[in-house]
Residue, then its C-alpha position, 0 to 999 in steps of 0.5 A: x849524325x842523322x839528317x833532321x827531317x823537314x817536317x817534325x811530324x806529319x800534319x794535325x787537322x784541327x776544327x775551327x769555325x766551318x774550317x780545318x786548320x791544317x797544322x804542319x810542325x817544322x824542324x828547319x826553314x821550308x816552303x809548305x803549301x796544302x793541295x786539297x782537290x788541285x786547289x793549293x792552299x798557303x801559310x802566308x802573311x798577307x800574300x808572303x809564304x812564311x817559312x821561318x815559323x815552327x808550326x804552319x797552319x793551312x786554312x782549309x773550308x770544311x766542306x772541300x777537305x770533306x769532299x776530297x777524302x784526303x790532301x797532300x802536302x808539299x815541302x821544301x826545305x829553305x836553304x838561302x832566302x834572297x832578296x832576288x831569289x830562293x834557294x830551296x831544297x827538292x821539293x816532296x810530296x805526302x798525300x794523307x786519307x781524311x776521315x769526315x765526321x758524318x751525321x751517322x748512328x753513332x759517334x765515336x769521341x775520345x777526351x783527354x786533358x791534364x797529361x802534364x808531359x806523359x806523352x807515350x801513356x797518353x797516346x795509348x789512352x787516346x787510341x782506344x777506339x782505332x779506326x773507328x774514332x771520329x774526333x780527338x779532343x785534347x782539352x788542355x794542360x797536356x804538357x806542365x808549362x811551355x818553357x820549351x818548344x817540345x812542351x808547346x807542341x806535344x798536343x801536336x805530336x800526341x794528336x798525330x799519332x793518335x790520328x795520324x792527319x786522318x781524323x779531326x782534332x779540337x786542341x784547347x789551351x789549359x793554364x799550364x799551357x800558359x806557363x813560361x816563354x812560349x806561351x805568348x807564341x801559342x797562338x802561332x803554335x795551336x789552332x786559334x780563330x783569328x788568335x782568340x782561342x775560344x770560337x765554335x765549331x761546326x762540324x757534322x751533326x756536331x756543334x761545338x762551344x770552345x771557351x778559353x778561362x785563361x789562368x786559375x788565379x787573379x791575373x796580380x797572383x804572385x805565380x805571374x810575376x805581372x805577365x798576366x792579362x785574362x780579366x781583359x780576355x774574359x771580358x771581350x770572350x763575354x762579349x764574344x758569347x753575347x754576341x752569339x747569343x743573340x744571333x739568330x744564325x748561330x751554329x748551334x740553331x742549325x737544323x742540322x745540328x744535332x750536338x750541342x757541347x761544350x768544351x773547356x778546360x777549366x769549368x766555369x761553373x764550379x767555384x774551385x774552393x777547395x784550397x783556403x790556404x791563399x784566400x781562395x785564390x781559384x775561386x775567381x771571377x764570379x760574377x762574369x762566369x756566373x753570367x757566362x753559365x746565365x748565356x749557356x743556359x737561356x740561349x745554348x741549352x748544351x747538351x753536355x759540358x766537357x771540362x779537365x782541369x781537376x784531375x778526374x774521370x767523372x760525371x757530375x749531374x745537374x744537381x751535384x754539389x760541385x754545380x755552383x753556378x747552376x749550369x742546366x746540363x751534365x759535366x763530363x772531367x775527363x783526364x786523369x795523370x798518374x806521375x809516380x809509380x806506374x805511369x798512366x793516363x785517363x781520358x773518356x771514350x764517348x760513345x754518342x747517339x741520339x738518346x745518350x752519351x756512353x762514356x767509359x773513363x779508360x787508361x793506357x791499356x784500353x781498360x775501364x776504370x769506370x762507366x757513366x751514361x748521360x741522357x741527352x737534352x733536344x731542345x734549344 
């Protein structure tokens, strides 16, 4: 039987904030510690080094990882952790190039959602700018439900080998995600601020909005058998978005910033009515998403709203039916499976500039199945 390797995989660097969230998925017990510029950086629990849990994650300022152009990584695989004493394998070493985003001409983006567990398609889908790509989003529902351990980390496994550590990654829970045991573990398996799922990000000229609409269904749903509590997240993400709001030094009123996206699995402005047979049972939470959409509009001005959730490649307009609660920029759904016959994914590769956002909606073979040009909004 060949030897179970320490790492999983190698390391997924994920923006939150103004950090990276270094992730390192593990097959066994081990000591990991990051090195960026000489300067280690630890997965500890109040100042003791974590070695039993399945991903460990390093956070990393921005500004130093950029700086550097690469880390190296150093793991040891944990044979007997004593009360006096740790015996531990040979320690090994991997350094990895980063790529940052810069403030340039043109961005390169790729947007995937709703994979639903089609891994090998979807990394195919993913590469379809190469080198030249400069930030992965994996929007949500990339596997069905996480009732294993495989399923909670296939965003992990299909963002490294897309990015190979290389590139920045912005990972966001769908609800499936948040079907069966592990997901009351996605917090210690995902980036997360603090272990809300919903934060900005501030990475180059780019600035990010990442909101979390938890499950599609009132939290007494049947499907949820009692496990479920999103009405009382919703409220404190309302807060959370108030909050931001109102703060006059929000990321998104940098000067710098020249972005303002937002990214979310389900999109809150779309009141989901599509299946009457249970009372409407998506068509939820109008008065708080209502007021959500309200805060992006007066204070936010997003540029463009990304979203996944209803199994599509396309643009809706600010005028477009689907637009029910008024959000005041376009909508890009992004992620397309095909389960039954010849497997496939979509996703959308964004090509991004001052003036507009090229979107071309591609599939596992680099072909385009279609092509949307968005004007981009200035002003905040």
């Amino acid at each position: 039987m060949p030897k179970k390797r320490i790492m999983r995989h190698g390391p997924v660097v994920c923006a939150v904030g103004c950090d990276y969230q270094i992730l390192v998925p593990v097959n066994c017990d081990a000591l990991i510690k990051v090195i960026v510029n000489d300067k280690s950086y630890f997965c500890h629990q109040n100042g003791i080094r974590r070695s039993d849990c399945a991903v460990q994650q390093f956070a990393v300022p921005m500004r130093e990882l950029d700086q550097a152009g690469s880390y190296t990584v150093v793991y040891q695989k944990v044979i007997d952790r004593r009360a006096y004493s740790c015996r531990k394998g040979k320690a090994v070493s991997k350094t990895f190039t980063f790529k940052a985003l810069k403030d340039k001409k043109e961005l390169h983006l790729y947007v995937m959602s709703d994979c639903h567990g089609i891994r090998k398609e979807a990394i195919e889908a993913c590469s379809y700018f190469q080198d030249e790509l400069d930030l992965l989003i994996l929007n949500g529902d990339v596997s069905s439900s996480c009732e294993t351990l495989d399923q909670a980390l296939l965003p992990l496994d299909i963002a490294y080998e897309v990015t190979k550590g290389s590139v920045p990654c912005v990972i966001t829970r769908g609800n499936h995600d948040l079907r069966g045991d592990f997901a009351q573990h996605l917090t210690d398996l995902m980036p997360s601020n603090h272990g809300r799922m919903y934060y900005q990000v501030s990475i180059g000229p780019l600035w990010l909005l990442v909101l979390d609409c938890g499950e599609d269904k009132n939290d007494d749903h049947r499907e949820y058998g009692g496990t479920a509590a999103f009405h009382e997240m919703r409220l404190e993400e309302t807060d959370f978005l108030k909050r931001l709001a109102n703060d006059p030094y929000a990321g998104f009123r940098a000067p710098a910033v020249r972005y303002r996206f937002v990214v979310s699995h389900v999109p809150v402005h779309f009141r989901n009515k599509d299946d009457p047979g249970d009372h409407f049972p998506f068509d939820i939470e109008n008065e708080l998403y209502t007021e959500w959409v309200d805060l992006l509009n007066c204070s936010v001005h997003p540029q463009l709203y990304i979203a996944g959730h209803l199994h599509r490649k396309e643009v809706w307009t600010v005028d477009a039916e689907h637009n029910e609660r008024g959000l005041a920029c376009p909508t890009l759904i992004a992620g397309k499976p095909v389960h039954h016959g010849n497997r496939n994914c979509f996703g959308a590769a964004l090509t991004v500039n001052d003036e507009t956002a090229e979107i071309r909606f591609t599939d596992k073979r680099h072909r385009i199945a279609g092509t949307e040009t968005i004007k981009l909004g200035r002003g905040v």
